[in-house]
N, C-alpha and C positions, 0 to 999 in steps of 0.2 A: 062398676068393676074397675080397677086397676089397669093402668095400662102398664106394660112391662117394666118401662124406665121408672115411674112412680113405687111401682113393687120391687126392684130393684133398691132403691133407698129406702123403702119402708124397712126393709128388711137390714139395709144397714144401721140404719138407725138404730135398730131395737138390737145389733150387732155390738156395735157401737156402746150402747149401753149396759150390754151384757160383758162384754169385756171392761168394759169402766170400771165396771163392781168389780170384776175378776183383778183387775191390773191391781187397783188400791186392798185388796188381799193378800194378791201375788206377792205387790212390793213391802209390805211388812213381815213376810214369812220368808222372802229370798233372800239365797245365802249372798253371803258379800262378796264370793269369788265373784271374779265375773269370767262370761262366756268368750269367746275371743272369734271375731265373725268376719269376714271379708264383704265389703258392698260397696253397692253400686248407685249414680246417680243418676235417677231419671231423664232421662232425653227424648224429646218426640224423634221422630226418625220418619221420612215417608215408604207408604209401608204401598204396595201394589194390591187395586181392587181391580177382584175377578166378574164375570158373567160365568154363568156357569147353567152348559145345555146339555140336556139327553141327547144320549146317541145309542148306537148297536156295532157291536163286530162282526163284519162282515170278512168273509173271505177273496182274496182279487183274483181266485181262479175257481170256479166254479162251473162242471160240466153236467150235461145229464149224459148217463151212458145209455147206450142203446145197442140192439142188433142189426148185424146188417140182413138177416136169414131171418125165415118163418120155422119157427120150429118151439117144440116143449122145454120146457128148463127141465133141465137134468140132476144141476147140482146148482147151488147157493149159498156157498163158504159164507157168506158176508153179513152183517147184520148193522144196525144204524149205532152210528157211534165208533165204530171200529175205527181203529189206525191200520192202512195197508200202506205197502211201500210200490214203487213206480214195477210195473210187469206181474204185480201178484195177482194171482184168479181172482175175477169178480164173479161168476156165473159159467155153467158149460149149457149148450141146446144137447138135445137127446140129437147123436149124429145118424141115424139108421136113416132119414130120408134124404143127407147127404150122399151116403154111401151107396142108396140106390142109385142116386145119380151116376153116380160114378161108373157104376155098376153098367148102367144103358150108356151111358158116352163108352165105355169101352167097346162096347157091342158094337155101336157104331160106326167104332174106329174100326174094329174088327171088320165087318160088312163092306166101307171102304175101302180099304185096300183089298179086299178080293175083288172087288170090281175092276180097281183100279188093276189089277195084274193080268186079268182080261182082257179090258181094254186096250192096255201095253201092248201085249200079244195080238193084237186083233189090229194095233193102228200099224206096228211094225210089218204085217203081212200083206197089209195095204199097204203099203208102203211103196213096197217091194214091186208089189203091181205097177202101183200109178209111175213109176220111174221106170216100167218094162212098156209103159200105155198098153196094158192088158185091160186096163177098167177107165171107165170116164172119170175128169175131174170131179165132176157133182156126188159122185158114188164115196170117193177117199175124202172129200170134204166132211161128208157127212161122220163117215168113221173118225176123222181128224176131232169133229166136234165133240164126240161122243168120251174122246179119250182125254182131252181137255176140260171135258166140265168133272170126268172121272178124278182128275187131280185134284180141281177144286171141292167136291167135295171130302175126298179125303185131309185137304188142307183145313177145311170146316169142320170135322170130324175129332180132328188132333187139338184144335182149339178149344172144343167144347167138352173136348179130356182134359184140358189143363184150368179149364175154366171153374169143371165141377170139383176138381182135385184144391182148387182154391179155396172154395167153401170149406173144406177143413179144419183151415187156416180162422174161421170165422165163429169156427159150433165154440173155441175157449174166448169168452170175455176177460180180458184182463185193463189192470190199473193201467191208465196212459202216463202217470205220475201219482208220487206219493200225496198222501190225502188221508180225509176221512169222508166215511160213507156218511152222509148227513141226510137219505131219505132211502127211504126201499118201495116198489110201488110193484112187487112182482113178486111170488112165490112159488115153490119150486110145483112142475105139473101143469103148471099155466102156460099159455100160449103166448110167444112173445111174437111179436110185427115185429118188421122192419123198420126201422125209426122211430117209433117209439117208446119212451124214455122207460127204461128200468130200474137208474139206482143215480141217486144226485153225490156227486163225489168231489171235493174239495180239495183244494190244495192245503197245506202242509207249510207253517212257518212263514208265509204270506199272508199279512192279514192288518186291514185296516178299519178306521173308527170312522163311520159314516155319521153325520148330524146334520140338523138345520140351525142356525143363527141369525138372528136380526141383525138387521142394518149395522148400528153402532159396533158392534162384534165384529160383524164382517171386514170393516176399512181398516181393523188392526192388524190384519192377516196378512202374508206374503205365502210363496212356495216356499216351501224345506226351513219358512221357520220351526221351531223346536216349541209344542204346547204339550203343557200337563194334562194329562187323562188319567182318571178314576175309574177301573175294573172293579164291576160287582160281577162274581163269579165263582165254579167252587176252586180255583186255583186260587180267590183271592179274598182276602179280609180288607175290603176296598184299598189296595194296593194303588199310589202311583204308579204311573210308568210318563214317558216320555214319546208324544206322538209325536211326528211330521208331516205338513202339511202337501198333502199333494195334488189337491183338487180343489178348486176354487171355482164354484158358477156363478159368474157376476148376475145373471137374469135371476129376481128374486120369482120366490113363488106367488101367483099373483092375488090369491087368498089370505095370505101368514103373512106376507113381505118379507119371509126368510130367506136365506139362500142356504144354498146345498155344499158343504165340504168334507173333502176325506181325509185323512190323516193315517199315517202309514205308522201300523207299530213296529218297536223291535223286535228281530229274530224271536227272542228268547224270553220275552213277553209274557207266556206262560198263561194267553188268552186263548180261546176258543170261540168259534163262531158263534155268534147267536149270545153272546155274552152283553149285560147293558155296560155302557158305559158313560160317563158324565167328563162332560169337555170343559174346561176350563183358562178360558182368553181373558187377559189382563186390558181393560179398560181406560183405568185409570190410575192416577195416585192420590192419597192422602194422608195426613201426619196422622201420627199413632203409636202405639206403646211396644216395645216386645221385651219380655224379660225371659232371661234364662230356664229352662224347665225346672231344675234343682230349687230354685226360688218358688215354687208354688207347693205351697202346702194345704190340708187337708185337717182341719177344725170342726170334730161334729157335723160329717160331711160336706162342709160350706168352703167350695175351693178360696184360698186367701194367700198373703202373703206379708212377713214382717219387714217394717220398716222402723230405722229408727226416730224414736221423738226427741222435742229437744233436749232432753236430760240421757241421751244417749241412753234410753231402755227401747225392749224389743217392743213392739204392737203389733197387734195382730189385725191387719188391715182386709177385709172383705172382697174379692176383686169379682169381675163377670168377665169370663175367659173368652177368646174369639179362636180362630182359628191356628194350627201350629204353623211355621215357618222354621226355614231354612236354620236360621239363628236363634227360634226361640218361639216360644207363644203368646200372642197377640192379647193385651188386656184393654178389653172393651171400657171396662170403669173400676174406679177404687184405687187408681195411681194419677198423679198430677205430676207436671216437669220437677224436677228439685227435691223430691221425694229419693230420702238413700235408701234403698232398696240390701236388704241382707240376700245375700248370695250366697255363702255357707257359715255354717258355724262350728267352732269345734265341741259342744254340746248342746244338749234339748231348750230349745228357745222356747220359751212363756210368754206372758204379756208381764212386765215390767221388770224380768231378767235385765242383769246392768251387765251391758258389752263392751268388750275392746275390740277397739278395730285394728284389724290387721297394720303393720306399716306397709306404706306402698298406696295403702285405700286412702281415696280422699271423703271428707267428713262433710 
């Protein structure tokens, strides 16, 4: 079997020689106008080589919600996936055994104070004695005590009304911050605990790219440099975006020898949790091709591109494409330094079309 690069020339070859035939046709059937083209001359240029590692989107605010109260779900506005904003309902508890509470702490407040107004009356009349020495001290002491612990519990009483009146305050679960609900683990009729977790809720516009990278990757890195990241998501048709680095664990893991980084995206990102993404840290450099996109055409589906030969006609030259850049897309093979390269033309370029070159271009 072939290995790529070998198949790569076979296939020019036999390119090569198909156009050969085609050219010495072309050029006794073309018209004598000629085409009038602007180009370019080959230059290596060094071009930056990536690593390129999996990762996931992660959220930087991530809570589980819970209840503080024993009680039944009543309602459950919410569902996974939802966007809510900071204060909207998550959940209400069914409140009737609040309300009972409530219900008995009043009682008791109630019950209190007539004691206490009893007592009042009852320390006041002793009072009045032990200041006439109508009765012994130990007698008024004792009433003394009696009207004293009468306050206290009424102070107990009032607390345990404002205590149950709180819980209220506890039966509407609401957002602590905007988010999305990203789990549900509770339906409506079921018993919730206290503390234990109901609905996993995410923050909202915060959100960064967790990976692991090996060694060589990792010493490229600083904080708040600026790395390319790749979103596969339904927001995105693997979209660039621009991450920053915010987390760097120098102790590698001690199975992989990776280390652990996070990368903070932007606001407006238009990522989602749980979304994959692919990191991409520049490594290295090395010399290499980039030609203009407009310059790459499409021959019997065989991406290629004309250049001229030395009698100044177009060919149609075979290329093996590598990746897009900033400037242009990267050609693996089928261009050499010195190579004039056609850039536009102002009609349909053949193989053995005779051109003029622009003034301005050099030949």
């Amino acid at each position: 079997m072939l290995n790529p690069g070998m198949k790569f020339f076979s296939i020019l070859a036999f390119t090569v020689l198909l156009t050969g035939s085609y050219s010495a046709a072309a050029t006794a059937t073309a018209p004598t106008s000629k085409v009038t083209v602007q180009i370019m001359t080959i230059q290596q240029q060094l071009l930056p080589v990536y690593a390129t590692f999996p990762g996931r989107v992660t959220s930087t605010s991530e809570v589980q919600i819970a209840s503080r109260l024993m009680g039944y779900i009543r309602k459950l506005p919410v569902h996974e996936g939802q966007q809510v904003k900071e204060g909207e309902l998550l959940l209400s508890l069914d409140a009737n055994d609040v309300k009972g509470s409530i219900a008995q702490a009043k009682a008791a407040l109630g019950k209190s104070q007539s004691v206490l107004a009893d007592a009042t009356a009852n320390y006041q009349r002793f009072l009045a004695l032990y200041q006439q020495q109508a009765i012994p001290e130990q007698q008024f002491q004792q009433v003394e005590m009696g009207y004293r612990v009468a306050q206290g519990n009424l102070e107990a009483a009032q607390a345990g009304l404002q205590q149950a009146q709180a819980q209220l305050n506890y039966v509407d679960v609401r957002a602590p911050f905007s988010g999305t609900v990203v789990a549900k683990f509770i339906d409506v009729g079921q018993l919730a605990a206290p503390g234990h977790p109901l609905l996993t809720l995410q923050s909202s516009g915060f959100l960064q790219v967790q990976s692991q990278v090996n060694q060589q990757s990792f010493e490229q890195l600083h904080l708040e440099q600026k790395i390319p990241v790749t979103i596969d998501g339904d927001n995105f048709n693997q979209r660039p975006v621009e991450g920053t680095v915010a987390r760097l664990v120098n102790a590698a893991d001690p199975i992989t020898h990776s280390h652990s980084i996070k990368l903070n995206l932007p606001v407006d990102s238009g990522a989602t949790s749980g979304d994959f993404a692919r990191v991409r840290i520049q490594i290295d450099q090395q010399p290499g091709i980039v030609v203009p996109p407009p310059a790459i055409q499409k021959r019997a589906g065989i991406d290629g591109v004309f250049v001229l030969d030395e009698s100044n006609r177009a060919a149609f030259r075979m290329v093996r494409l590598g990746e897009k850049t900033a400037t242009g897309v990267v050609v693996l093979a089928g261009l050499v330094t010195g190579d004039r390269l056609i850039v536009s033309a102002t009609g349909e370029l053949n193989n053995g079309v005779n051109v003029q070159i622009s003034q301005g271009d050099g030949a």
